[in-house]
C-alpha positions, 0 to 999 in steps of 0.5 A: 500500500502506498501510503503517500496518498494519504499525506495531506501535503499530497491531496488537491483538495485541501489547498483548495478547501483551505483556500476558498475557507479563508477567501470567504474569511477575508470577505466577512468585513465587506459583507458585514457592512451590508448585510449579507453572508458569502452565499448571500452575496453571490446570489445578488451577484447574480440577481444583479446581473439578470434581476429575474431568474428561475430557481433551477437556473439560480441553483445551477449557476450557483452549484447549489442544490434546492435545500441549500437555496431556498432557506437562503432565498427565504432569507434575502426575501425576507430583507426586502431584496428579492420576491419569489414566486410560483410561475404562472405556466408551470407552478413547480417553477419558482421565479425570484426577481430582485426589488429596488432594495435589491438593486440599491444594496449592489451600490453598497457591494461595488468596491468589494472585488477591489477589496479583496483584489488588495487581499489576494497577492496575485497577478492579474495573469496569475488570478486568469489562469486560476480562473481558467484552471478552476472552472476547468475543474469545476466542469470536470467534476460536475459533470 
């Protein structure tokens, strides 16, 4: 048996555990000023972009299942950000739709990225080429 696989210096995974743990770490600050946690914040993020979304598109874009996103979304309703509710062609659709709350809270998020920009100590070409590699990854293992 080869018992150098189960060092942990020779596991991907705990980099990259590590990594996104204390990513989220640094963010806490930013986030504590407006209201939102992590999971919260990329969800708006992706409200901000479309305002008006299914559920099922949400949850894939997010890569989080329907258990993890509706008490989230039950959360961020209840703040005043989003409204949820049942499609009128087919009601096992749920559709969230951002409201003007919404929308005034990404004023508040705009200098976020360059927050953490100043925490993660990267080359703009070093953080395309983690980009790439780890959406390669994510499509790899999600599929």
């Amino acid at each position: 048996m080869n018992e150098d696989r189960l060092k942990l210096s020779n596991q991907l995974c705990f980099p990259l555990y590590a990594c996104s743990k204390e990513v989220v770490r640094h963010y806490r600050p930013f986030l504590d000023k407006i209201g939102l946690t992590y999971t919260q914040y990329i969800t708006m993020m992706v409200m901000w972009e479309y305002r008006k979304i299914q559920l099922k598109d949400l949850g894939k874009m997010l890569y989080l299942d329907s258990g993890t996103l509706s008490p989230l979304l039950k959360k961020l309703a209840e703040k005043g950000l989003i409204t949820r509710e049942r499609s009128k062609e087919d009601e096992r659709d749920m559709i969230i739709t951002i409201t003007d709350e919404g929308m005034r809270i990404r004023e508040q998020a705009e200098d976020i990225p360059l927050q953490m920009g100043k925490c993660i100590d990267i080359t703009p070409d070093e953080a395309a080429c983690l980009y790439r590699i780890l959406y390669k990854l994510l499509d790899n293992i999600t599929e």
